[in-house]
Residue frames as a rotation matrix with the C-alpha (Angstrom) as fourth column:
UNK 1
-0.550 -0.667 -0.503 42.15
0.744 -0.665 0.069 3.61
-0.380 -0.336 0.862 9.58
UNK 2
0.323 0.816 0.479 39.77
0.846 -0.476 0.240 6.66
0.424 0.327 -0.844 9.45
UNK 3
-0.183 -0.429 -0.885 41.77
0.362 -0.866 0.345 10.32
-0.914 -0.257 0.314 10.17
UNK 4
0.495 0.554 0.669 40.53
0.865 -0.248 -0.435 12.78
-0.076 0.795 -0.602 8.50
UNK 5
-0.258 -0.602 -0.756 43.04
0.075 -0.792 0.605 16.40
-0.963 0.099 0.250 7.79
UNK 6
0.984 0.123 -0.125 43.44
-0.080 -0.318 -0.945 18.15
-0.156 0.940 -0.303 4.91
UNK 7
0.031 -0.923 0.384 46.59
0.512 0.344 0.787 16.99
-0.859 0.172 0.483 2.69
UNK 8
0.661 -0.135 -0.738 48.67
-0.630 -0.634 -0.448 19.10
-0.408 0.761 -0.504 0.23
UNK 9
0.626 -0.217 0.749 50.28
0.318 0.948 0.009 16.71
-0.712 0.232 0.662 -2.27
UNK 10
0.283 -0.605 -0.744 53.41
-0.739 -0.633 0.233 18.37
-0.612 0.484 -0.626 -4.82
UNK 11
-0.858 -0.402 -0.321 53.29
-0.511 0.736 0.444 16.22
0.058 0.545 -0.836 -7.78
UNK 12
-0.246 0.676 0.695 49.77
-0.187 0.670 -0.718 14.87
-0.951 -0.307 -0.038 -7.34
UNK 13
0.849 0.478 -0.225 49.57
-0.411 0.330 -0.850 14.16
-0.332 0.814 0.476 -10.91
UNK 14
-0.313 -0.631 -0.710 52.66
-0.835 0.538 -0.110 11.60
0.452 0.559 -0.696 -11.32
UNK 15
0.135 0.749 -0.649 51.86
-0.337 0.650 0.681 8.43
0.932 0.126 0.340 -10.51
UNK 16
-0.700 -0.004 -0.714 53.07
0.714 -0.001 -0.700 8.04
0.002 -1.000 0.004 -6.20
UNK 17
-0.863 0.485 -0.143 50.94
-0.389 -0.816 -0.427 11.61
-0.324 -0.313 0.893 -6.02
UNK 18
-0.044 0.984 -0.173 47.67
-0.729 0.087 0.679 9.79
0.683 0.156 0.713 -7.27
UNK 19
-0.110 0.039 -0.993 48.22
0.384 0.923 -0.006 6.46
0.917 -0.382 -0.116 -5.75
UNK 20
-0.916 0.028 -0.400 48.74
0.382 -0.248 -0.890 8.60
-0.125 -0.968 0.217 -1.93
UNK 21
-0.672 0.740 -0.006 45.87
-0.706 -0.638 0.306 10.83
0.223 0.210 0.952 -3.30
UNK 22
0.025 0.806 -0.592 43.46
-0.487 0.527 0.697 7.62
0.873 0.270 0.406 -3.57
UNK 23
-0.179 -0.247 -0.952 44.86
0.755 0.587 -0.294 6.49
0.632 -0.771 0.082 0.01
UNK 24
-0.976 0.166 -0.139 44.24
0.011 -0.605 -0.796 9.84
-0.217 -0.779 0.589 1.78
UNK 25
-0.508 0.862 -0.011 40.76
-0.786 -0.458 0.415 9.99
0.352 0.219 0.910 0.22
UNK 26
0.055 0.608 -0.792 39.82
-0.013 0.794 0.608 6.66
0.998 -0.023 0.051 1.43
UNK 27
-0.731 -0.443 -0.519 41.08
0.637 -0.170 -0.752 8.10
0.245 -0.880 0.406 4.92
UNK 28
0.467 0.884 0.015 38.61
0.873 -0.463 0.154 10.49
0.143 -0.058 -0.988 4.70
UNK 29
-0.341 -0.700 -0.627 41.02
0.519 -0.697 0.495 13.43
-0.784 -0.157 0.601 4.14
UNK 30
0.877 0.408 0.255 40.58
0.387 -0.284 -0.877 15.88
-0.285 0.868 -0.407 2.08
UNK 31
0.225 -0.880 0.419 43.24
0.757 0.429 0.494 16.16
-0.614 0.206 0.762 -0.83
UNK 32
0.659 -0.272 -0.701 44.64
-0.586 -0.770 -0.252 19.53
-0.472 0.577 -0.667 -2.34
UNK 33
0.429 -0.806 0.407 47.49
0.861 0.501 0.085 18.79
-0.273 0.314 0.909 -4.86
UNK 34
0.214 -0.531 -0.820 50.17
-0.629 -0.717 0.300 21.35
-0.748 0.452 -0.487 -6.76
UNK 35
-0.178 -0.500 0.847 51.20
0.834 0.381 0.400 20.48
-0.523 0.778 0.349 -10.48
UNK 36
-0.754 -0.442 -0.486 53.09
-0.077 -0.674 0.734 22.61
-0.652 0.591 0.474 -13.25
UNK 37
-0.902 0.340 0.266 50.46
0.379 0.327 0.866 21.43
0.208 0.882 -0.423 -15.59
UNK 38
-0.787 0.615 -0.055 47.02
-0.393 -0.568 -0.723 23.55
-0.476 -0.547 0.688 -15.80
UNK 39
-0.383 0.536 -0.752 45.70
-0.851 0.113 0.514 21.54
0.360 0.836 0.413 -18.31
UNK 40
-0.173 0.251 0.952 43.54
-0.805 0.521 -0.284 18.97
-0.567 -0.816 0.112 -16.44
UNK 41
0.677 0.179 -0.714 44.34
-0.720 0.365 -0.591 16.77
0.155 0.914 0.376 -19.68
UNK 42
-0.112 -0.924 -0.367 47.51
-0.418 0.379 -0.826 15.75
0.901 0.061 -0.429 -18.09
UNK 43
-0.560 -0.090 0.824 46.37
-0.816 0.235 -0.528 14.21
-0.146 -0.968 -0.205 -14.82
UNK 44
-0.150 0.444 -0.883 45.96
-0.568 0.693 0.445 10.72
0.809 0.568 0.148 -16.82
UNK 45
-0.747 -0.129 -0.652 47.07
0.321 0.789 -0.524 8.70
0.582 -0.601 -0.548 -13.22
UNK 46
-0.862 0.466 0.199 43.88
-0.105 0.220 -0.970 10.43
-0.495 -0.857 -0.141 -11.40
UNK 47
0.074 0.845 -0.530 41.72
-0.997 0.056 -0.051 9.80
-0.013 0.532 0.846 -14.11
UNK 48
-0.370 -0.238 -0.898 42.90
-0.361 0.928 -0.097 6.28
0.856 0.288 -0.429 -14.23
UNK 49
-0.951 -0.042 -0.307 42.09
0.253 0.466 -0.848 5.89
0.178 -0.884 -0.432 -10.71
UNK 50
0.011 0.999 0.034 38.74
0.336 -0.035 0.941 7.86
0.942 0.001 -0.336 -10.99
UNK 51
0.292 0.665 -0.688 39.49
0.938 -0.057 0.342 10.82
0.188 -0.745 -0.640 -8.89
UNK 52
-0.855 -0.435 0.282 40.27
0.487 -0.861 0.149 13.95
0.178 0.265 0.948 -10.27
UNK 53
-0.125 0.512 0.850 37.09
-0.062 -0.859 0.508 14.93
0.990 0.011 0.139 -9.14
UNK 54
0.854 0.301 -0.425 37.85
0.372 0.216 0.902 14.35
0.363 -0.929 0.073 -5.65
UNK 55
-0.069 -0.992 -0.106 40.84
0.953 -0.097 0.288 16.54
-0.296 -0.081 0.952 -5.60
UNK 56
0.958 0.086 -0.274 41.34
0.006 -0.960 -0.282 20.40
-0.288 0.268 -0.919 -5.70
UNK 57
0.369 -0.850 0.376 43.90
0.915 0.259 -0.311 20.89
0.166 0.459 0.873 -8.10
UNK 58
0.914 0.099 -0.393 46.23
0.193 -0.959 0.207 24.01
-0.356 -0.265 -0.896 -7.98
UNK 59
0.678 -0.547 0.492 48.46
0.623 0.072 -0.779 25.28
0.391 0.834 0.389 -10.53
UNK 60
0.808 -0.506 -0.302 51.50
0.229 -0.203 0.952 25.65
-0.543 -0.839 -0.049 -8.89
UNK 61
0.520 -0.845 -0.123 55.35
-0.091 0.088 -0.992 26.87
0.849 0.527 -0.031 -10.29
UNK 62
0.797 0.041 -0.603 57.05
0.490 0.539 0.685 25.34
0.354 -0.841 0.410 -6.84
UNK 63
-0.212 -0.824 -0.525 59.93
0.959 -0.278 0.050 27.80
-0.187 -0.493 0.850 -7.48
UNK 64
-0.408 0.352 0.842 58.01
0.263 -0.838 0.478 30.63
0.874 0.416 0.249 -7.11
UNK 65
-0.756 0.294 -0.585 57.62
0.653 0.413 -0.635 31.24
0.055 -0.862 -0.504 -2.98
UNK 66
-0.616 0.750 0.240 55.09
-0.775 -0.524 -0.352 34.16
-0.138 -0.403 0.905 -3.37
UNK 67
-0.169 0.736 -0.656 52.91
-0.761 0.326 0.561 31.00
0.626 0.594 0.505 -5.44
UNK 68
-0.551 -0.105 -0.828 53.62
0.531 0.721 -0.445 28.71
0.644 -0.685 -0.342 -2.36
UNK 69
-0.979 -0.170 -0.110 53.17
0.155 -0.284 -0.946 30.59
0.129 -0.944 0.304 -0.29
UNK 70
-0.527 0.815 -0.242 49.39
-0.838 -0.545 -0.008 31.53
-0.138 0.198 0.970 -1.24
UNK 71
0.226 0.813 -0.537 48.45
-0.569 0.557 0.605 28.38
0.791 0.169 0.588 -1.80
UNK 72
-0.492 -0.299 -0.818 49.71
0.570 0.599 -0.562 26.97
0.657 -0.743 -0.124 1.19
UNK 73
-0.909 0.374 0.187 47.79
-0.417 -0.831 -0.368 29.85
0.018 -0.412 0.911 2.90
UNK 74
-0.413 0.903 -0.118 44.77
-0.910 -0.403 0.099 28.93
0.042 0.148 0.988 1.39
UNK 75
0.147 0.141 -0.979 44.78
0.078 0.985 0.154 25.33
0.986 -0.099 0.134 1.26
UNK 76
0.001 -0.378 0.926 46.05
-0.976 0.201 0.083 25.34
-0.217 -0.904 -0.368 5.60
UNK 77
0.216 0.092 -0.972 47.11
-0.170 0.984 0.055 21.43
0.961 0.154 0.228 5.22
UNK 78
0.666 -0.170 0.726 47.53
-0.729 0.061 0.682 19.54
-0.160 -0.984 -0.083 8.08
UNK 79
0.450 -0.554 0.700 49.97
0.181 0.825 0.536 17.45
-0.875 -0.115 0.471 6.26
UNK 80
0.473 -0.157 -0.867 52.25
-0.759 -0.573 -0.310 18.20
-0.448 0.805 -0.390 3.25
UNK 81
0.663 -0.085 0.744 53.40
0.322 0.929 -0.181 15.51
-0.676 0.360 0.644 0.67
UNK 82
0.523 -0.427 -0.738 56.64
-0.804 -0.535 -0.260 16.77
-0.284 0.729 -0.623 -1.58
UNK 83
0.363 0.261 0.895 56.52
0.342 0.856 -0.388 14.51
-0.867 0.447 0.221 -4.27
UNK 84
0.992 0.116 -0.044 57.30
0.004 -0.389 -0.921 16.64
-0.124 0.914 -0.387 -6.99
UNK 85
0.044 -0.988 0.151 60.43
-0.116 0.145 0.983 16.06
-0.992 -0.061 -0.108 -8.92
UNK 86
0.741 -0.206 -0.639 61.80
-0.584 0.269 -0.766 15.70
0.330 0.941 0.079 -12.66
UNK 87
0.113 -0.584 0.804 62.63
-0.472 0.681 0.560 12.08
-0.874 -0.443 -0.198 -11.86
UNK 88
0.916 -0.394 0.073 63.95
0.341 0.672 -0.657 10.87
0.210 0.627 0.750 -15.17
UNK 89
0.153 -0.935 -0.320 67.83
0.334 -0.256 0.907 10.42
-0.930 -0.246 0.273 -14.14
UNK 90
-0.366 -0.475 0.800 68.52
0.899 0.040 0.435 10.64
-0.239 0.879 0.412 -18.06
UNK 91
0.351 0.680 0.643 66.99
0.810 -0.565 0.156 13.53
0.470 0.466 -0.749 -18.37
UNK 92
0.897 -0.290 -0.334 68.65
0.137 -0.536 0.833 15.30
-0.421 -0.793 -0.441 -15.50
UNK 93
-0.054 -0.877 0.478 71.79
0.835 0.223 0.503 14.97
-0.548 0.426 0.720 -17.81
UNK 94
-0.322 -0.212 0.923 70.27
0.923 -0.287 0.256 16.86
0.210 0.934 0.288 -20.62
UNK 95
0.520 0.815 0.257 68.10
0.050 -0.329 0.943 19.31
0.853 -0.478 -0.212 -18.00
UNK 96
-0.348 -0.480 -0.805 70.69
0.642 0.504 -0.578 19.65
0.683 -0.718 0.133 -15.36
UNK 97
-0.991 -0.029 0.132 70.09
-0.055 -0.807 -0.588 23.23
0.123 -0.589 0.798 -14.16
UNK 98
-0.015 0.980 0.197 65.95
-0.802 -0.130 0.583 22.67
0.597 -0.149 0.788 -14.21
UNK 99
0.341 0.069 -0.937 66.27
0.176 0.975 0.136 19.70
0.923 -0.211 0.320 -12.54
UNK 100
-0.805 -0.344 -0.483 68.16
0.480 0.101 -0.872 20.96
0.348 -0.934 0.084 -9.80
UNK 101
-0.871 0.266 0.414 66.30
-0.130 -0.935 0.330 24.26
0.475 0.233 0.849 -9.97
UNK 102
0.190 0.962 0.198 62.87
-0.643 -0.030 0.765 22.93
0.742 -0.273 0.613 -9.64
UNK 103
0.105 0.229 -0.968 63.73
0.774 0.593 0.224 19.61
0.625 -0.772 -0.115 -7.07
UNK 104
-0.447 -0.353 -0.822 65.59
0.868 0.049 -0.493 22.16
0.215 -0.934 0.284 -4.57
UNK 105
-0.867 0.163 0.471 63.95
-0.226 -0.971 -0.080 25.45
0.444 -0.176 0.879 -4.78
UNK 106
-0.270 0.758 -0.594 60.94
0.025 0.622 0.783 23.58
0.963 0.196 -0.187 -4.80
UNK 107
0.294 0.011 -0.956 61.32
0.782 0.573 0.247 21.91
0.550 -0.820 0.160 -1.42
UNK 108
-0.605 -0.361 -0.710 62.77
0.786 -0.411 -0.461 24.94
-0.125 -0.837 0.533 0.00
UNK 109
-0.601 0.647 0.469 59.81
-0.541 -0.761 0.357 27.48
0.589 -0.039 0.807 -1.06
UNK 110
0.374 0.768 -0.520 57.29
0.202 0.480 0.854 24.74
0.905 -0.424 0.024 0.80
UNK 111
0.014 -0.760 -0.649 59.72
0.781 0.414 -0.468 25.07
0.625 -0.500 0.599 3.52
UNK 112
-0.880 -0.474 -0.038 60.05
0.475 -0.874 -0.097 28.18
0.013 -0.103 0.995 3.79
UNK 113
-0.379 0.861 0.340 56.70
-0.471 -0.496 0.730 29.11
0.796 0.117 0.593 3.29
UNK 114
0.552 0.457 -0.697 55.36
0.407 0.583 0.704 26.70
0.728 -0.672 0.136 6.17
UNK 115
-0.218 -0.746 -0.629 57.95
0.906 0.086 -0.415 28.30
0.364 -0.660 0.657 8.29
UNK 116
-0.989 -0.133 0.059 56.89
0.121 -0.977 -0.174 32.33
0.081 -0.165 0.983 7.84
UNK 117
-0.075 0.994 0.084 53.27
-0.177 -0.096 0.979 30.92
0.981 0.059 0.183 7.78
UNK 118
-0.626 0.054 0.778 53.75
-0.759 0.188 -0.623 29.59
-0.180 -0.981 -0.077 11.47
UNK 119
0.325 0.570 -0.754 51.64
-0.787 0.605 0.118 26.65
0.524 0.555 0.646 9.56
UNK 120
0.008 0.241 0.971 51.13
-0.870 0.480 -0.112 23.02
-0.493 -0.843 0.213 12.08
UNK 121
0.692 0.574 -0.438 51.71
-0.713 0.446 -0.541 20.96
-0.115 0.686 0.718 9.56
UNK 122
0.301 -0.702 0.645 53.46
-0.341 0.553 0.761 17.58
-0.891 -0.449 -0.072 9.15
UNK 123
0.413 -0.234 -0.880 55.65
-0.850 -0.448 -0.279 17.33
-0.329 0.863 -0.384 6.37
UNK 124
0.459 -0.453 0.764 56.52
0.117 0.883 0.454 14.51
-0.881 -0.119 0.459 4.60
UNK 125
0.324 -0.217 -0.921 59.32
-0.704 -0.706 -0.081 14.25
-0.633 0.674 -0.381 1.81
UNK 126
0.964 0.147 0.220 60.19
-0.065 0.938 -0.340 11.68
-0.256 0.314 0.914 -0.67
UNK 127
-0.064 -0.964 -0.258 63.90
-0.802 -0.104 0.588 11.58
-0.594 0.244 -0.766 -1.39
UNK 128
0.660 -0.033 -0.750 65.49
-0.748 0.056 -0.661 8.95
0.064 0.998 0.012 -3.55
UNK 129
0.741 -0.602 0.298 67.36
-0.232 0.187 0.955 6.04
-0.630 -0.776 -0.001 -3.27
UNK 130
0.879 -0.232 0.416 69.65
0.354 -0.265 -0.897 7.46
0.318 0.936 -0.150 -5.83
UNK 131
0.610 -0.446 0.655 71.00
-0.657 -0.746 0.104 9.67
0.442 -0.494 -0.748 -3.47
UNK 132
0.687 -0.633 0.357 72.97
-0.490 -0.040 0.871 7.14
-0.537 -0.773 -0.338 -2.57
UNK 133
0.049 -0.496 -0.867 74.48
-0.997 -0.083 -0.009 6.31
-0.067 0.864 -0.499 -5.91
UNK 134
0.479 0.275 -0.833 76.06
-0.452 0.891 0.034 2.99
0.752 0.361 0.552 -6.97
UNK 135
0.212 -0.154 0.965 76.08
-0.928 0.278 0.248 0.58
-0.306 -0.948 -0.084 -3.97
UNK 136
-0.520 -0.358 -0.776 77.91
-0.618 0.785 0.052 -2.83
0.590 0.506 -0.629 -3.85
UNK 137
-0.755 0.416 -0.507 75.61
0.484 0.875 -0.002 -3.86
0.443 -0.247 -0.862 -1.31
UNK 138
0.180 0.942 0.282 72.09
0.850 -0.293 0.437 -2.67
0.495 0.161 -0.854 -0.20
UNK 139
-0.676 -0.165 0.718 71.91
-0.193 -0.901 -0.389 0.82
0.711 -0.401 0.577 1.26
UNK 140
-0.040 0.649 -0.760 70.53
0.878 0.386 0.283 1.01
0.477 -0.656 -0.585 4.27
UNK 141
0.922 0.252 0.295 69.33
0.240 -0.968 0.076 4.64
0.305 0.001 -0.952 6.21
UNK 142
0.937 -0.217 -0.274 72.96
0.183 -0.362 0.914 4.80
-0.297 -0.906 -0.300 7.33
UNK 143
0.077 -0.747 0.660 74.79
0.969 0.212 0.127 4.16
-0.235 0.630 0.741 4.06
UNK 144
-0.472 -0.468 -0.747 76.36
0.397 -0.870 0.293 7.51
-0.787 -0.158 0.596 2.97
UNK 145
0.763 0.598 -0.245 74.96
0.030 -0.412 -0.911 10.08
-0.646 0.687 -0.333 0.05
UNK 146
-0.639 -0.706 -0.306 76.97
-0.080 -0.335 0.939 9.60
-0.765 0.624 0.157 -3.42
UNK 147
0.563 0.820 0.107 74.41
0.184 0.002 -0.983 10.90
-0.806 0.573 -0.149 -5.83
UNK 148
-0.349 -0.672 0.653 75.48
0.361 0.547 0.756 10.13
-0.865 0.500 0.052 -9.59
UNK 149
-0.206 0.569 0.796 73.28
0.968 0.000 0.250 12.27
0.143 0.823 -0.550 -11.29
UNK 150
-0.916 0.225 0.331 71.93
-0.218 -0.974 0.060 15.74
0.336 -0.017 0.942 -11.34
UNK 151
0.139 0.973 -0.185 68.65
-0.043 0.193 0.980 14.20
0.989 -0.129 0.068 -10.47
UNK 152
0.666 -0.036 -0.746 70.16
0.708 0.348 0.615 12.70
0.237 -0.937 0.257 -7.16
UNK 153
-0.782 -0.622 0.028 72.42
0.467 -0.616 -0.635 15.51
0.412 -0.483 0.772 -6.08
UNK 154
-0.742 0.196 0.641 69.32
-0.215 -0.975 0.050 17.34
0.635 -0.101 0.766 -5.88
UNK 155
0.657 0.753 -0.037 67.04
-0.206 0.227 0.952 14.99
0.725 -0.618 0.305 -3.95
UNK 156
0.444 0.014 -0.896 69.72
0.816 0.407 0.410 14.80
0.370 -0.913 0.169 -1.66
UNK 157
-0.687 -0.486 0.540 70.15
0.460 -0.866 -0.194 18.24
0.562 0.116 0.819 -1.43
UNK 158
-0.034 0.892 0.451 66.38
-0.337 -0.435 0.835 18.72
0.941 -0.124 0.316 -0.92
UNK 159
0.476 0.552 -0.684 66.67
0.411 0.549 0.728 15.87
0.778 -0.628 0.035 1.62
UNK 160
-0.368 -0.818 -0.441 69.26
0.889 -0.173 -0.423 17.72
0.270 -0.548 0.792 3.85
UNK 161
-0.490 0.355 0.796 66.95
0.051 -0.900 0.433 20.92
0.870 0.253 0.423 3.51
UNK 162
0.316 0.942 -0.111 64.43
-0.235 0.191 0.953 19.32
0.919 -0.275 0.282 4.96
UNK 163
0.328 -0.234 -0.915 66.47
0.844 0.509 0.172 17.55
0.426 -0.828 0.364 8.06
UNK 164
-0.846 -0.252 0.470 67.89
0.135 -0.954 -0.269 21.66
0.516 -0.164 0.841 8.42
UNK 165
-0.403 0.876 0.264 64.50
-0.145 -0.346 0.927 22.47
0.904 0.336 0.266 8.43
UNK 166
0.252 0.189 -0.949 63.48
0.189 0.952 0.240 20.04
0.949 -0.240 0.204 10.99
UNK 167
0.110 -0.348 -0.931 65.90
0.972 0.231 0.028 21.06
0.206 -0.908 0.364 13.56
UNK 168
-0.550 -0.772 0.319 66.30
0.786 -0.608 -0.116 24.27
0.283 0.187 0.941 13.13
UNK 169
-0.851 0.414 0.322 62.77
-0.135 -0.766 0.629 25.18
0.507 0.492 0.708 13.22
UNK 170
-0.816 0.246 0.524 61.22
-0.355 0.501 -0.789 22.42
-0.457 -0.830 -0.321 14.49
UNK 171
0.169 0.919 -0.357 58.99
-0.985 0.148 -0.086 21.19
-0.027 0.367 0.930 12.09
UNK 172
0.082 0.080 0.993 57.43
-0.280 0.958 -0.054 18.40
-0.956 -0.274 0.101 12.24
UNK 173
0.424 -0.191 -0.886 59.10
-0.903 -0.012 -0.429 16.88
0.071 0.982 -0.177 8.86
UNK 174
0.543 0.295 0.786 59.59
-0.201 0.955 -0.219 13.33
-0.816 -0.039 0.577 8.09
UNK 175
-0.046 -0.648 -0.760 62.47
-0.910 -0.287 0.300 11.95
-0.412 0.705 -0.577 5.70
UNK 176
0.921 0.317 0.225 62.15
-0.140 0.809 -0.571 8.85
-0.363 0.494 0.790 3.22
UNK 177
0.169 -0.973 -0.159 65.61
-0.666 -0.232 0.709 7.99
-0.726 -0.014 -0.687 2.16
UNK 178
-0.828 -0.519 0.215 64.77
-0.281 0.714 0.642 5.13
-0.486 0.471 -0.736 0.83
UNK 179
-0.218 0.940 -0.264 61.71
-0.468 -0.338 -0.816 5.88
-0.856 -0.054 0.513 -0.86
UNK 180
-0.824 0.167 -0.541 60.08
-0.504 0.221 0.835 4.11
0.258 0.961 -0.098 -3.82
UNK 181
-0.622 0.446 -0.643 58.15
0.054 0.844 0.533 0.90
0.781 0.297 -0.550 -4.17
UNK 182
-0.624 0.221 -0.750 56.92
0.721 0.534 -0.442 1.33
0.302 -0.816 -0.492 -0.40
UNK 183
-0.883 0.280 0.378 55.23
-0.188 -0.947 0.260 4.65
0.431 0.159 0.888 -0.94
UNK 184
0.320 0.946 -0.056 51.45
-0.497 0.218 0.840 3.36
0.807 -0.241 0.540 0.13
UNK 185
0.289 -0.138 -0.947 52.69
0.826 0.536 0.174 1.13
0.483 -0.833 0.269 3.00
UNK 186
-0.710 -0.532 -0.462 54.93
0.701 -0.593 -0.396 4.24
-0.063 -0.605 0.794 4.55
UNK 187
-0.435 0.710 0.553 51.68
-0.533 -0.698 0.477 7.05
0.726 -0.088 0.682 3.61
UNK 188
0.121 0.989 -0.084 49.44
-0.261 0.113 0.959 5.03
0.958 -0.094 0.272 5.06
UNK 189
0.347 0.042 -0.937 51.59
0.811 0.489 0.322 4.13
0.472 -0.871 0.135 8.46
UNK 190
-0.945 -0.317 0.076 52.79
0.278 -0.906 -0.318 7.92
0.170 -0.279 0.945 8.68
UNK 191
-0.379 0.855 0.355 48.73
-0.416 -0.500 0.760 8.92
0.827 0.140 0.545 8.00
């Protein structure tokens, strides 16, 4: 599989945002990321992989749409990865309002900014399968949302953005409901 585009990754310095990173670069893509962190000390999972220099990093604050917007300008992706997330549930307890704060504004400044940019780009979002709380038997894409956390209210907040989005606008935008473990199998059959 050889497609080459340029990809914008949110969160390319937790560990799904390197692991897609090291799968679009062997595509032959070039790979922009966004992370809160300017200190290229903290981007241990693409050093680990041996390819933080094959990445253009870009301090990003995701709830900040003039800062989206500009780098989404400047970067023009042909594909957008929103990955980013304060995903410790326990943490979303103590962190409720940043947590929401940063999962949904987040997702809706990328949104939004791809929308007022008129921007071709295919969006892809991770969601959570939190978002569907505690299940007595597997969830499947049709089981309902009963998110149990401040973490998972907001990825399934974010994920409803996006499906708005989607129809409303018409972007081309791509939902993961059940997202985790399968992260490199679903990049690489979406890429």
């Amino acid at each position: 599989m050889n497609r080459s585009g340029v990809a914008l990754i949110t969160g390319i310095s937790g560990q799904d945002g390197a692991y897609l990173a090291e799968l679009l670069l062997r595509c032959g893509y070039s790979v922009h990321g966004t992370s809160r962190a300017g200190n290229l000390s903290s981007f241990v999972n693409l050093r680990r992989l041996r390819i933080l220099d094959q990445v253009k990093i870009h301090p990003t604050a995701l709830n900040d749409l003039a800062e989206v917007t500009t780098v989404i300008r400047s970067v023009a992706p042909t594909e957008i990865y929103l990955l980013a997330a304060q995903s410790s549930v326990g943490r979303s307890f103590e962190q409720p309002i940043e947590t929401v704060n940063g999962i949904v504004k987040g997702t809706l400044n990328v949104l939004e900014a791809v929308r007022l940019l008129k921007l071709d780009a295919r969006i892809f979002h991770a969601s959570s399968g939190d978002c569907f709380g505690n299940t007595q038997t597997p969830a499947t894409e049709d089981s309902p949302f009963r998110p149990r956390s401040p973490y998972a209210v907001a990825k399934a907040a974010a994920h409803w953005l996006v499906a708005n989005y989607r129809d409303a606008y018409a972007l081309f935008a791509e939902l993961s409901p059940n997202f985790g473990d399968g992260l490199k199998d679903q990049a690489a059959a979406w890429a």
